[in-house]
N, C-alpha and C positions, 0 to 999 in steps of 0.2 A: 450549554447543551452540546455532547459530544456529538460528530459527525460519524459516520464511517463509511467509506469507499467500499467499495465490495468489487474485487477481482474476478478474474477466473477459478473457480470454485465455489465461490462465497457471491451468485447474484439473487440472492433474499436472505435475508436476516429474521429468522424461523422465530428468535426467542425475542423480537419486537412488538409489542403491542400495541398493532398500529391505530393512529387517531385518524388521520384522513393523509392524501395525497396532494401534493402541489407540485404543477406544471409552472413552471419560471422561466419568465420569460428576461434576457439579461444582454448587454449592450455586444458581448460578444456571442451572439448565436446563442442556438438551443444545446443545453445539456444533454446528458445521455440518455435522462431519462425523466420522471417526475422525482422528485423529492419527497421521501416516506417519514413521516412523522409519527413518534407512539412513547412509547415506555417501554425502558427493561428495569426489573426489578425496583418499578415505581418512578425511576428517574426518566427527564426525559430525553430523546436519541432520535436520529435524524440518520439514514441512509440512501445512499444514491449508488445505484451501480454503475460502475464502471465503461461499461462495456454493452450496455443497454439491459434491459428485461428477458431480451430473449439471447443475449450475446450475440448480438450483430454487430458490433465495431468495433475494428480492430484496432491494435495499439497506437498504430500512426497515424489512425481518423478519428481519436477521441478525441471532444473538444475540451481540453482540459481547462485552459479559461473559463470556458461558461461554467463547468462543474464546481471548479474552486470558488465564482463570484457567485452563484447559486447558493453555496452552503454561508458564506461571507455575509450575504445580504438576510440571510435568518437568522445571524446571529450565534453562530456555532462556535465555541468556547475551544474546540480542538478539534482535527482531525485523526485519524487513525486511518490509515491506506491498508489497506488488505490487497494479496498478491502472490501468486504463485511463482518461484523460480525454478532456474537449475541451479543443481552444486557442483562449484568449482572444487572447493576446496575439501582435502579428502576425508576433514570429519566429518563432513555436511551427506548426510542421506535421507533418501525419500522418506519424508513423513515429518523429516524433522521441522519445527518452528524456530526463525532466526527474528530475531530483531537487530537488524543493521545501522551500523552507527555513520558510514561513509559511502558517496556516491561517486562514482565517474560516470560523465554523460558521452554515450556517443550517438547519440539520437542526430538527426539535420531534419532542416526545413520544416518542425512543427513550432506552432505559436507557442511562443517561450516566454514570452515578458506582456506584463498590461500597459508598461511603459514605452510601445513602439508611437504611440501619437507623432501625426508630423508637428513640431512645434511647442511639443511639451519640453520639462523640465526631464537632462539625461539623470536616471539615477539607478544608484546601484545598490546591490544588499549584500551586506555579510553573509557570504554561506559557508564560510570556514566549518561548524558544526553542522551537516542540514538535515538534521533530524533533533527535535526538542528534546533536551533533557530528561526534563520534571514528566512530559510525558511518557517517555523511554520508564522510567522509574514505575510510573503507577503502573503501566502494561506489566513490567518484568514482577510488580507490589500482586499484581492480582493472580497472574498465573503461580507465583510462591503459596498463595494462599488455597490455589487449586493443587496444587502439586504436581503442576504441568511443568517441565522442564523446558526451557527456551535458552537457546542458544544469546548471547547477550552484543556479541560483536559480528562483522560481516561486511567489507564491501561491497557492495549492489551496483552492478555496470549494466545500465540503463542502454540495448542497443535498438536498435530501430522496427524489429520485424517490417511485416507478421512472421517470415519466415524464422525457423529459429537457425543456431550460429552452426556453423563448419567447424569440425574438430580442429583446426589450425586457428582458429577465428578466437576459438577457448583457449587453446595454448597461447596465445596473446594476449588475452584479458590475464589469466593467470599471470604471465609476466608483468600486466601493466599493473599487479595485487590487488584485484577482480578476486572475492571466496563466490557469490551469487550471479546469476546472470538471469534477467531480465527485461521488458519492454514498455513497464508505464510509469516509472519510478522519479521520470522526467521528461516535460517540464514540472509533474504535480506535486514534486517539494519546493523548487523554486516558486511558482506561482504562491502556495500558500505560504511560502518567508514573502513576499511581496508584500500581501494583504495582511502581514501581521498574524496568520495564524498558526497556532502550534499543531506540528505535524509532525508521526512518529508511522513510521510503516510495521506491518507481521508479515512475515515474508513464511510460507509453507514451500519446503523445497518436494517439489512436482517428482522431479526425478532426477538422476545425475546427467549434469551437460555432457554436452557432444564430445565422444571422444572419450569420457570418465566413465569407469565402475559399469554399470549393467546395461550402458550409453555406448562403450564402447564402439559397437558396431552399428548404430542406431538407436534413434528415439520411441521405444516401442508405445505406441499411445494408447496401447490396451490396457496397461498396466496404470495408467493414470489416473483414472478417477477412482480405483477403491483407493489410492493413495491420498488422494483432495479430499474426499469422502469423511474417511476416518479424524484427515487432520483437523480439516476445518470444524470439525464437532468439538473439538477442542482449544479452537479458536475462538470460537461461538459461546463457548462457556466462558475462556478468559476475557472476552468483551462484555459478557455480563456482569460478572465480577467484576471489571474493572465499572460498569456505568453504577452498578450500584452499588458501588464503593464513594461513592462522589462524596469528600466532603465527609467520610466516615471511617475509612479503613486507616489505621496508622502506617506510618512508613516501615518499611523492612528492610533491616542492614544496609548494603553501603549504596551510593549513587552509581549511577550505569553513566 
């Protein structure tokens, strides 16, 4: 059963046919919210938002633990992180859908590892890749089949808000080759390489970072939600497609 996170933009998932709701309760604190269970296009699908139901927490107070072992302990076959960024990089414009293949973290001081026990075993995970293949593929399989166009590469520089960056702040990520910049991206791929589960983000760029293109002078935030709006209706579709593709839809051309 796919999961999906739902960001800023995306906190309900309109085309789930939901079966009931569960409150989970999990060794690291409460989640953000209850965990939704239903059907898209028959198959079944599990969503939790991000940021709570009414988007009250902010990116440095999610408890991303609880949310990863929440989804973990139902049984979720993958996740899919949904997310809105800014574009560094100067093909990336509002509206567009990136699927990112590379992370730089500069988040501090949130719960990062399940593995802080005083006394446990230290252990570490491969994150050379931290975004799953095979699911990168069926995302990039189902939006081909829409005819939604998605961008297929992207480094995603995970910074701490809630505030957003400083035009110098972006010209450094830029140098450190930052294309995306946003605030929830991690710890919630490392935690889910932890627990073994496969996790691919949709990253919808919100508008151009600080400092870039119509950002220039400013983050005008009026401009943003017919942007989320429009995208995320598209997002929404290729998460349909993709759940109920499950197990059905053949592969398309080459691997991402």
């Amino acid at each position: 059963m796919l999961a999906i996170i739902g960001g800023s933009g995306l906190t309900t998932l309109s085309n789930l046919d939901v079966s009931h709701r569960e409150v989970v309760r999990t060794p690291f604190g409460e989640p953000s919210g209850a965990v939704v269970f239903g059907q898209i296009c028959g198959q079944p699908a599990m969503f939790l938002p991000r940021h709570g139901y009414g988007h009250t927490i902010p990116p440095h107070m999610v408890n991303y633990r609880a949310n990863l072992w929440a989804l973990h302990h139902h049984k979720a076959t993958g996740v899919i992180s949904v997310a809105s960024v800014g574009g560094i990089r100067g093909d990336l414009q509002p509206g567009d859908i990136v699927l990112p293949d590379q992370i730089i973290d500069y988040t501090w001081g949130r719960k990062s590892t399940f593995f802080d026990g005083v006394g446990g075993p230290v252990t570490h995970i491969d994150f050379t890749e931290p975004y799953d293949a095979d699911l990168r593929r069926e995302i990039r399989n189902a939006a081909a089949l829409l005819g939604i166009k998605v961008k297929l590469d992207g480094v995603y520089a995970a910074t701490q808000g809630p505030r957003l960056e400083t035009a110098a702040e972006v010209n450094r990520l830029e140098r450190d080759g930052a294309d995306l910049v946003g605030m929830t991206g991690m710890p919630e791929a490392a935690l889910a390489r932890e627990l073994g589960l496969p996790y691919a983000a949709i990253n919808v760029v919100a508008n151009h970072a600080a400092g870039r293109g119509s950002s220039s002078n400013g983050i005008h935030f009026e401009s943003l939600e017919p942007v989320l709006q429009s995208a995320m209706g598209r997002v929404r579709a290729i998460i349909e497609k993709l759940v109920g593709c499950q197990n059905n839809c053949p592969p398309l051309g080459m691997s991402v």
